[in-house]
Backbone as CSV, one residue per row, in Angstrom:
resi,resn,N_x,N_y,N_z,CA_x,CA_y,CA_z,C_x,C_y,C_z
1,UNK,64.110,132.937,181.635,64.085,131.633,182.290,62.673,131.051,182.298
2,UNK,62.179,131.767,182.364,60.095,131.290,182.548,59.802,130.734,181.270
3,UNK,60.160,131.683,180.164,60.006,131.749,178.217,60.540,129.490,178.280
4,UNK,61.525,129.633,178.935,62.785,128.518,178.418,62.148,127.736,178.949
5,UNK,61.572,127.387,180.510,60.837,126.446,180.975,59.217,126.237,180.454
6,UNK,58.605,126.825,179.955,57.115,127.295,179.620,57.545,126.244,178.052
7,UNK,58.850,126.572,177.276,58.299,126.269,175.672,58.930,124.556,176.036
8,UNK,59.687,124.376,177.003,60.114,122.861,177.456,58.984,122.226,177.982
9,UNK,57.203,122.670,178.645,56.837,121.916,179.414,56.089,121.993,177.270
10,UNK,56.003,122.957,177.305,55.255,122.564,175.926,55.591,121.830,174.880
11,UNK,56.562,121.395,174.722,57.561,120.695,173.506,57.468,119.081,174.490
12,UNK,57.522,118.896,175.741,56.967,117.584,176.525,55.682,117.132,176.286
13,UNK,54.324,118.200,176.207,53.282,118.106,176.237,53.243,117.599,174.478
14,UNK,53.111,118.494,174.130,53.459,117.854,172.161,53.609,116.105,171.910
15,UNK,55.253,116.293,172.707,55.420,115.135,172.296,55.024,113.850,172.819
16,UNK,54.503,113.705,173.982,53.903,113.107,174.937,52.132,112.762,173.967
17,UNK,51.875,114.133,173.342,50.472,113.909,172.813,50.606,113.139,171.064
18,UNK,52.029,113.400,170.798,52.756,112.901,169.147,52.396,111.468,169.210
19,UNK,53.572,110.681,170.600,53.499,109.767,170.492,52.550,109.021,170.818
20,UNK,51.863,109.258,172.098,50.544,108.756,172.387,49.288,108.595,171.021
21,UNK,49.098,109.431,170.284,47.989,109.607,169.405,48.951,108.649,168.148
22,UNK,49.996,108.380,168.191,50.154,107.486,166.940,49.621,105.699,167.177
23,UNK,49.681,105.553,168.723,49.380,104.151,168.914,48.078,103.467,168.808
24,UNK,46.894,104.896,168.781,45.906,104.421,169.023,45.116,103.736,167.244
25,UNK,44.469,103.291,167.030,43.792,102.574,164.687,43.018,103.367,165.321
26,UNK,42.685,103.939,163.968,41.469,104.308,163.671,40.531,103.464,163.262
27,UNK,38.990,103.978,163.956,38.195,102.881,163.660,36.996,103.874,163.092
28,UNK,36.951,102.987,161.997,35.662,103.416,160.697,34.240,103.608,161.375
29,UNK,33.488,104.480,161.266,32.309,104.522,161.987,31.268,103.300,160.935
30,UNK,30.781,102.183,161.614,30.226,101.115,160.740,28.695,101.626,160.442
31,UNK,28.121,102.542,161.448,26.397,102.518,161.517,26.332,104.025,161.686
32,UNK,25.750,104.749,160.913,25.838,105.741,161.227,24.759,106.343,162.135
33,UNK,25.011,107.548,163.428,23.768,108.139,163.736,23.033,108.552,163.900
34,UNK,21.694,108.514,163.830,20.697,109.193,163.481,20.632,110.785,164.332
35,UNK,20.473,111.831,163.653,20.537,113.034,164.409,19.349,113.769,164.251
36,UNK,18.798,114.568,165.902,17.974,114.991,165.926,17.665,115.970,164.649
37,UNK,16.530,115.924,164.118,16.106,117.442,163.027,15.631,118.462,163.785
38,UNK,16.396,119.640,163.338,16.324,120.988,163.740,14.755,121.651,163.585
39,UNK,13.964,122.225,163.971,12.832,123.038,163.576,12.973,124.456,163.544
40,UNK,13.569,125.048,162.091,13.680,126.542,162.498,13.072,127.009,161.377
């Protein structure tokens, strides 16, 4: 019973994260940024 409720909150969570992440464009990075240089 735990197995059955545990893979249901997870198969909610999934799909909850499926549909959510399809609505959002992707947006092109226009400028790129400058990153600190390492000294090793």
């Amino acid at each position: 019973m735990v197995m059955l409720t545990m893979f249901a909150i997870l198969l909610l969570v999934l799909g909850v994260a499926w549909f959510d992440g399809g609505r959002e464009e992707q947006r092109m990075i226009v400028e790129p940024v400058e990153l600190p240089e390492r000294n090793s």
